[in-house]
C-alpha positions as CSV (number, residue, x, y, z in Angstrom):
1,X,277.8,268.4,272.8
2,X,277.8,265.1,271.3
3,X,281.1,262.7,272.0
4,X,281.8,262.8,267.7
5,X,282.0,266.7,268.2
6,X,284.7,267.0,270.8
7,X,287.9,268.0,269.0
8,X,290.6,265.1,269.7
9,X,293.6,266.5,272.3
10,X,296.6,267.3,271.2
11,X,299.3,264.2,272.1
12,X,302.5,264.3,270.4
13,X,303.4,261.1,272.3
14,X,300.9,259.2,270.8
15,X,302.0,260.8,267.0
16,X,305.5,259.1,267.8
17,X,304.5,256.2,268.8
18,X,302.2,255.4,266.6
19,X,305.4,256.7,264.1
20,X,307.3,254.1,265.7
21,X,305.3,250.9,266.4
22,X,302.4,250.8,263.8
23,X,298.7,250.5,264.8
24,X,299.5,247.6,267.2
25,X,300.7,249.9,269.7
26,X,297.5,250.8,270.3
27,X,296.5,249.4,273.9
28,X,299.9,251.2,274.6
29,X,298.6,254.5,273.1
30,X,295.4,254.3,275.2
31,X,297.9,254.2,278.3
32,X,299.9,257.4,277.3
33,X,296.6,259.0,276.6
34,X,294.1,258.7,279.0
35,X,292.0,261.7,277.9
36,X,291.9,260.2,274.5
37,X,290.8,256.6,276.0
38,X,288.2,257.8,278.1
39,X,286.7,259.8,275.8
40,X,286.6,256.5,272.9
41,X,285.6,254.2,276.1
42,X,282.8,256.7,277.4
43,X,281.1,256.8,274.0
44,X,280.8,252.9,273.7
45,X,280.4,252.6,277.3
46,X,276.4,252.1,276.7
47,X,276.3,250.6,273.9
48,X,274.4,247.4,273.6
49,X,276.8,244.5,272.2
50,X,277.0,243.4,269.1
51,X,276.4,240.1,267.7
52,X,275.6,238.5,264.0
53,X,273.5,235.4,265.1
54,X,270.4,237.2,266.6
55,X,268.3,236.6,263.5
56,X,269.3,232.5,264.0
57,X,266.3,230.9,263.1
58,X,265.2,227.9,264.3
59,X,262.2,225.6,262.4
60,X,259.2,225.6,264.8
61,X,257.1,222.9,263.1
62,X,258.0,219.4,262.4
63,X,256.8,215.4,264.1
64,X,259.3,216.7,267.4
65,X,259.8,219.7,268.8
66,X,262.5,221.7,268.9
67,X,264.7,221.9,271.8
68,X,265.3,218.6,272.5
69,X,268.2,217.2,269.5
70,X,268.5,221.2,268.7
71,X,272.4,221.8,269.3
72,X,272.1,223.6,272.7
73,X,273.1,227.7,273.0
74,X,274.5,229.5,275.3
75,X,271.4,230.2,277.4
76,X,268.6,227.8,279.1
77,X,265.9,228.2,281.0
78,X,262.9,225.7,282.8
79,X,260.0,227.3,283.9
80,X,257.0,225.1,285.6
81,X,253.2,226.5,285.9
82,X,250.1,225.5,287.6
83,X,246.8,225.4,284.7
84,X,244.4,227.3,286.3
85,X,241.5,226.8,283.6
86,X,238.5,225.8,284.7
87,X,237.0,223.9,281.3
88,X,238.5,221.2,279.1
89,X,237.5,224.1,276.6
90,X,239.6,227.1,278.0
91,X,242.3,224.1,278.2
92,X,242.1,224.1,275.0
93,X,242.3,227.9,274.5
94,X,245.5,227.8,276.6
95,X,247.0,225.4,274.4
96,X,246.4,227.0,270.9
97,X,247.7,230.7,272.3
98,X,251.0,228.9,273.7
99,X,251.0,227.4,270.0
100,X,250.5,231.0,268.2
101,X,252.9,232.7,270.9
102,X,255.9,230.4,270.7
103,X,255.4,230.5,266.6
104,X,255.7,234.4,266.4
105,X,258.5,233.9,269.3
106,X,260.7,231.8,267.3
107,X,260.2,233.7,264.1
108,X,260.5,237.1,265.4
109,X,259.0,240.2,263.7
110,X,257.7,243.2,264.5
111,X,255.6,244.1,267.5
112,X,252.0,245.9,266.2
113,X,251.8,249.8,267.2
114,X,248.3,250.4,268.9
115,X,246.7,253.1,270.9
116,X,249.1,254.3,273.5
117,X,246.2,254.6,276.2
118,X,246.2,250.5,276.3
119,X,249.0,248.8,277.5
120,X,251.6,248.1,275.1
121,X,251.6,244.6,273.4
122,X,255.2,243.4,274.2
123,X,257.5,244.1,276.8
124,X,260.2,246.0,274.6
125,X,263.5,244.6,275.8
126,X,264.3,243.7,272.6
127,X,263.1,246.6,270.8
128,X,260.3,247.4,268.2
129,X,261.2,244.1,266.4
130,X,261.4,240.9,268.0
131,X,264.7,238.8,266.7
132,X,264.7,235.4,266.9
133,X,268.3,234.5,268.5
134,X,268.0,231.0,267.7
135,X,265.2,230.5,270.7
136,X,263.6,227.2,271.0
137,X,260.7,226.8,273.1
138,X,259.5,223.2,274.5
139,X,256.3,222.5,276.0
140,X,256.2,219.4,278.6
141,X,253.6,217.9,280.5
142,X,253.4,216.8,284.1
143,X,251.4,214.2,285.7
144,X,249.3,216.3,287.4
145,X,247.8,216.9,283.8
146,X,245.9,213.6,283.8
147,X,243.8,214.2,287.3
148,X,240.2,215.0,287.1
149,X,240.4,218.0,285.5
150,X,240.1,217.4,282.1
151,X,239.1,214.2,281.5
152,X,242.4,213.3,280.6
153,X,243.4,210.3,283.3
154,X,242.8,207.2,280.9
155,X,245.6,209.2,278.2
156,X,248.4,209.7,280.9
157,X,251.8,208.4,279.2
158,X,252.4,204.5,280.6
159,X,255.6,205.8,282.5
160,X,254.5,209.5,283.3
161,X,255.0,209.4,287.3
162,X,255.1,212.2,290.0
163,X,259.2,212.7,290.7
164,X,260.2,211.0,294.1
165,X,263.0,211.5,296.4
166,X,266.2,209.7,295.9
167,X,268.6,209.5,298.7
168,X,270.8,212.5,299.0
169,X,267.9,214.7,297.4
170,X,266.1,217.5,299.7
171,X,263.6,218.6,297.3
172,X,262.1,222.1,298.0
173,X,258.2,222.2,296.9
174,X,258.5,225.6,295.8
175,X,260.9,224.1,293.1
176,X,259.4,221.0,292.4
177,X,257.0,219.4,289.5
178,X,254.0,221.0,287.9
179,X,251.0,220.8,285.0
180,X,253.1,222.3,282.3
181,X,256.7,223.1,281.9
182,X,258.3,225.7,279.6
183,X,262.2,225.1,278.3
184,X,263.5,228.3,276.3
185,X,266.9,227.7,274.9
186,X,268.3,231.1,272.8
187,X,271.6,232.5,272.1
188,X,270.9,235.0,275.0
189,X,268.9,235.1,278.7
190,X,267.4,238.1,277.4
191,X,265.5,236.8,274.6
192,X,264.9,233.8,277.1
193,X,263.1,236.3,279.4
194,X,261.6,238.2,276.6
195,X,260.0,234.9,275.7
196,X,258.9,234.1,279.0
197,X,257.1,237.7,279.7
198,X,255.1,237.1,276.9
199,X,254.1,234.0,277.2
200,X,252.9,235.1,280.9
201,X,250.8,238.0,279.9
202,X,249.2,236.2,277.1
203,X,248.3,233.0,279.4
204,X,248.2,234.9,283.0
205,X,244.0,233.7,283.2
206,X,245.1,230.3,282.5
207,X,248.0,228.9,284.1
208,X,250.1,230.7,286.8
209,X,254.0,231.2,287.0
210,X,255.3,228.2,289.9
211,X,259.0,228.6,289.7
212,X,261.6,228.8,287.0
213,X,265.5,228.3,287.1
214,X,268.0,230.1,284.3
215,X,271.4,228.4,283.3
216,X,273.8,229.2,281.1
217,X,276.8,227.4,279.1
218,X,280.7,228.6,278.8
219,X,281.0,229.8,275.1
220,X,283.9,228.1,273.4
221,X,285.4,229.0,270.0
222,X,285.7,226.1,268.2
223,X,289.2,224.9,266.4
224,X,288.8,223.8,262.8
225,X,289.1,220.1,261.7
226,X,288.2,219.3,265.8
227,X,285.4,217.9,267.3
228,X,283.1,220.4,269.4
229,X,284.1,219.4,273.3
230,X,281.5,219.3,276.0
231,X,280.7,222.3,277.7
232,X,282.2,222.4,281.5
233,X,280.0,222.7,284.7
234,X,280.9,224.6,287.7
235,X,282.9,221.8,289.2
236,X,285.3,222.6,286.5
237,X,284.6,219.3,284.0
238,X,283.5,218.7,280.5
239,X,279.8,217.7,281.1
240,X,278.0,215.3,278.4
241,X,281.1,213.5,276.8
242,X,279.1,210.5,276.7
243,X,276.3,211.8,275.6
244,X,274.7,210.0,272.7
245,X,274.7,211.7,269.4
246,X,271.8,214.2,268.8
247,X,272.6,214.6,265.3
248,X,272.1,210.9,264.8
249,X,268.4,210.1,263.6
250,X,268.2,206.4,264.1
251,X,270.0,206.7,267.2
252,X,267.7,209.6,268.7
253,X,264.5,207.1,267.6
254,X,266.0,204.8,269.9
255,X,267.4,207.1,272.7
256,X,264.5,209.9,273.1
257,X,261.6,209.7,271.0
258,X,258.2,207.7,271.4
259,X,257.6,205.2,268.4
260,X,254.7,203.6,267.5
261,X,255.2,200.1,269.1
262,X,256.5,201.6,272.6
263,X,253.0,200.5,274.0
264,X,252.2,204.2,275.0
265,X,248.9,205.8,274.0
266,X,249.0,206.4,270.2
267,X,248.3,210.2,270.4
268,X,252.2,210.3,272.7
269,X,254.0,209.2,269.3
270,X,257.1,211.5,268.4
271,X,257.3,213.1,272.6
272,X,259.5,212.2,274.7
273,X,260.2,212.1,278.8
274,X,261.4,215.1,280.3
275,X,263.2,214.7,283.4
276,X,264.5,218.4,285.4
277,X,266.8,218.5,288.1
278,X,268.3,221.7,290.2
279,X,271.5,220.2,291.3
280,X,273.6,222.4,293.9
281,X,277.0,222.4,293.6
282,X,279.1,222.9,297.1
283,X,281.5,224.6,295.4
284,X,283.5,225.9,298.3
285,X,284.0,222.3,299.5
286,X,285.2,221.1,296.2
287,X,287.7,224.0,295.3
288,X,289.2,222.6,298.1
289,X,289.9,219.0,296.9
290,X,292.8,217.7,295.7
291,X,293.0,217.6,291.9
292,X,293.1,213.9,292.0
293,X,290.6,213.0,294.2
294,X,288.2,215.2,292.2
295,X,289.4,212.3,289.2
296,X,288.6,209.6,290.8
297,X,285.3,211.1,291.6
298,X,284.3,211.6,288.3
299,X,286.8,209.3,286.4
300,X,287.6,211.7,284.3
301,X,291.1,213.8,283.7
302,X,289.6,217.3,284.5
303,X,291.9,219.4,281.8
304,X,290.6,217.4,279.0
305,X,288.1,214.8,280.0
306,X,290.1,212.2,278.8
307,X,288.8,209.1,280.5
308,X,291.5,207.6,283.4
309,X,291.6,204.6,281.3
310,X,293.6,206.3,279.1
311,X,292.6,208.4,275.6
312,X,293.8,211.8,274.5
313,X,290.7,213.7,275.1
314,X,286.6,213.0,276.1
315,X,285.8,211.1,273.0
316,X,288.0,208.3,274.3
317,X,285.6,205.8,275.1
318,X,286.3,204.6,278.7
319,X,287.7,200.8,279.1
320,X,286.8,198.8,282.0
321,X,287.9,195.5,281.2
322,X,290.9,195.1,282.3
323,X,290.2,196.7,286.0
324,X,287.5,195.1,287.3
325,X,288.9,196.1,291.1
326,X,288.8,199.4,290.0
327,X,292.3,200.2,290.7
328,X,292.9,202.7,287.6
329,X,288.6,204.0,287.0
330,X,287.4,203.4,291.0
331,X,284.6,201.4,291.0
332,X,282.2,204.4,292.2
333,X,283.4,206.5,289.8
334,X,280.6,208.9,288.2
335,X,281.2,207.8,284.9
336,X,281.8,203.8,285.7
337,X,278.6,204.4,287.7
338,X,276.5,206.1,285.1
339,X,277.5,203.9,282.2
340,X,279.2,200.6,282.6
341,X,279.6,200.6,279.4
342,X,277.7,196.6,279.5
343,X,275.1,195.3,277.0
344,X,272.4,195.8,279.1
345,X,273.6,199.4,280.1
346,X,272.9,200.4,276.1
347,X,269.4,200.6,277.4
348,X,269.7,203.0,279.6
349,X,271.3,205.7,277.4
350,X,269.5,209.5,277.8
351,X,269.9,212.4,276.0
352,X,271.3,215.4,278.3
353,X,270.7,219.2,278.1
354,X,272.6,221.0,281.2
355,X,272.9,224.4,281.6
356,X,274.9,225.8,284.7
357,X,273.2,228.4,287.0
358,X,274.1,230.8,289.6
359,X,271.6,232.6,291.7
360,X,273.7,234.7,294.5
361,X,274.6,233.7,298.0
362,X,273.1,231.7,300.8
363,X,272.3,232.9,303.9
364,X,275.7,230.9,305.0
365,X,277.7,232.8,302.8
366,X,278.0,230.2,300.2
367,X,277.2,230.8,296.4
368,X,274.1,229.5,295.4
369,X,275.1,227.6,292.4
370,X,275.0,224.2,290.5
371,X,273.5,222.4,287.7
372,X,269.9,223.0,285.8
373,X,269.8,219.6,284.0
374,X,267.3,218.5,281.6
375,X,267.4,215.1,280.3
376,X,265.1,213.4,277.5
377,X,264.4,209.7,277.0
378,X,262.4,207.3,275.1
379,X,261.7,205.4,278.8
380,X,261.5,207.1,282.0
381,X,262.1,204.0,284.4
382,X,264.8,202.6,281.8
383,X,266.6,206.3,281.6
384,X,267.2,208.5,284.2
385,X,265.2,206.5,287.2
386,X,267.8,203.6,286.6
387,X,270.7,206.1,286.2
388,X,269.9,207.7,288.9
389,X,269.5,204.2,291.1
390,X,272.9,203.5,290.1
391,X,274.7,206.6,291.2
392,X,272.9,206.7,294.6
393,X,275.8,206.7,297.3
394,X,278.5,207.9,295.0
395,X,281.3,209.8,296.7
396,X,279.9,213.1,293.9
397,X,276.9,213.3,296.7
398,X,279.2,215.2,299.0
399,X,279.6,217.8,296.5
400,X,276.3,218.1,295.0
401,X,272.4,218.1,296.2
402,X,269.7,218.1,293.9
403,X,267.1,220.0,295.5
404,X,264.0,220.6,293.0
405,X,262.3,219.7,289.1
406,X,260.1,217.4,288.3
407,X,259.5,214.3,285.5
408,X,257.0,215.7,282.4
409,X,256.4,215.0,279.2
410,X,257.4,216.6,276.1
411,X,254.5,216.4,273.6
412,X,254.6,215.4,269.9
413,X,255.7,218.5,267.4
414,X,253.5,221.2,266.1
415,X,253.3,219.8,262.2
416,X,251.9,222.7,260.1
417,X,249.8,226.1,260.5
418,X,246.9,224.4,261.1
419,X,247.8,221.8,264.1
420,X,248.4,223.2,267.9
421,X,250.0,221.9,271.3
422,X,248.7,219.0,272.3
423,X,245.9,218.5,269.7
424,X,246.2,214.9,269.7
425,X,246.2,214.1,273.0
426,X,242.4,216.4,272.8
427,X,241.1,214.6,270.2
428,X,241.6,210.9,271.6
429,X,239.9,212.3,274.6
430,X,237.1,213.9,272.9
């Protein structure tokens, strides 16, 4: 019998109180009547949730691609390959099906029927029709890319470089670099892995799956009249307050994109540097902190991110000149680190993209969890490497260590229905 057939039960004490108290009472009606409940909760217990942004729609063509200044969803992912094509020309091939698959991924649409004896041409996890949930897909480059292979070595980006250890880093292999990185970025991890299962079958006799790392973002609901506040990591603090404004086109030519007088190769105009980092959190040790050491670690009031210089929330800009002993922001502070908030530090600025991630429990017993960042920048060496040189021996490296990604590049856009991935980067190698 199905649940809309079952005759309600009888419950006088639910007719009086909803008599006496209005709808409101309902949660308390659910109490008096658990038959009822169960029966309302057992025929909604499977169904799929329900949401009104799956048919976001994001624009796949343009001079960038998207993903990089696209505001950031709830749900991220990296995932690295090895090209396994043997020809400049089946390079090629691989390059124009990532193009058509990440066009029809983004746009959604219906999934052809054909002849049930073959294997079906999508995976079905999200149904007959394919919804676009506001997924971005961005295709990056790694070193690697410019060996022998391809003929490709004299076209390599000026500042394109296989990653390197830093100090506290213990970089797993398995985790590390690669020819050709994927980033999906959608309103759900589903339509992430959707994405991703495509793009595998379509590709599997040219490039082979290395390793790839999920994250996701705390969904906020936003106050009216307010600025949008960072999103918080797993050590319990906004992450990207100071990140530059994505929204802010002559700012983002400055900050991530590759201009025309940069000095790269011509065909890199309109990429950027992609720099990803698997960061493990020790979360364990830090729940155990005090609250105020934790602020002087990151220099940073943890309940609103207002800077300890003083401010009423993150968008405070921090002030340093009046402590130059450090005796209010501690002169190792993450933030003072990071950004000294000097003249010469304004070259340094880079465009963030974290996503948090949580993959189960070590074989000690501790969660397996931390930070998939993604950064972008104009200049590698002036971005993240000089960053990163700054930070080294921070009092954060107790409580963190990175331990996997890679440096790549992000090619120029896909511009119209005739151009592919990386078609001018083949032509000034042809």
């Amino acid at each position: 019998m199905a649940s809309k057939d079952i005759p309600p039960p009888s419950c006088p004490q639910r007719r009086r109180l909803l008599q006496g108290f209005g709808a409101t009472a309902g949660a308390a009606v659910a109490g008096l009547c658990p038959g009822l409940a169960r029966a309302a909760d057992a025929s909604a217990a499977t169904h799929a949730p329900q949401s009104d942004t799956v048919l976001q729609l994001q624009p796949f063509h343009g001079l960038h691609q998207p993903g990089i200044v696209t505001p950031r969803p709830a749900a991220g992912m990296v995932a690295s390959f090895d090209i396994i094509a043997t020809h400049r020309a089946d390079l090629e091939r691989l390059l124009r099906t990532l193009t058509e698959r990440v066009r029809f991924l983004m746009s959604g649409g219906p999934v052809p029927e054909i002849n049930p004896k073959l294997p079906p041409l999508d995976s079905g996890i999200l149904g007959p029709v394919v919804t676009p949930d506001n997924l971005t897909i961005t295709l990056a480059v790694g070193d690697s890319l410019f060996d022998d292979r391809y003929g490709l070595a004299k076209l390599r980006p000026r500042r394109l470089q296989r990653m390197t250890a830093f100090p506290n880093d213990a970089l797993e292999k398995d985790r590390c670099h690669g020819d050709l990185t994927l980033q999906f970025c959608a309103n759900t991890p589903d339509t992430n892995i959707h994405a991703l299962r495509d793009i595998v079958k379509n590709t599997s006799d040219l490039m082979v799956l290395n390793w790839k790392q999920e994250g996701t973002v705390p969904v906020i609901q936003t106050q009216p009249g307010q600025p949008e506040p960072s999103a918080r990591n797993f050590l319990g603090f906004l992450d990207g307050s100071a990140n530059p404004a994505a929204h802010d086109e002559r700012l983002m030519n400055h900050v991530v994109w590759i201009r025309p007088d940069d000095g790269e190769p011509a065909w890199a105009t309109h990429g950027s540097y992609q720099v990803v980092r698997l960061i493990r959190n020790f979360v364990e040790r830090w729940d155990r902190t005090p609250l105020q050491e934790q602020e002087a670690i990151f220099g940073r009031r943890k309940h609103n991110g207002a800077p300890l210089s003083g401010g009423a929330d993150e968008f405070t800009a921090p002030d340093y000149s009046g402590d130059a002993e450090g005796k209010i922001t501690p002169l190792d502070a993450h933030i003072r680190l990071a950004n000294p908030r000097t003249e010469d530090s304004e070259k340094n600025l880079i465009l963030r993209r974290p996503f948090n991630y949580s993959n189960g429990v070590m074989k000690n017993g501790q969660l397996d969890m931390g930070l998939l960042m993604v950064i972008y920048q104009a200049d590698l060496e002036q971005g993240f490497i000089t960053v990163q040189r700054r930070l080294d021996g921070e009092p954060l490296e107790e409580y963190i260590k990175p331990t996997g990604g890679g440096y790549f590049f992000a090619l120029p856009g896909v511009v119209d229905a005739q151009d592919f991935y990386g078609r001018s980067l083949l032509l000034a190698s042809a």
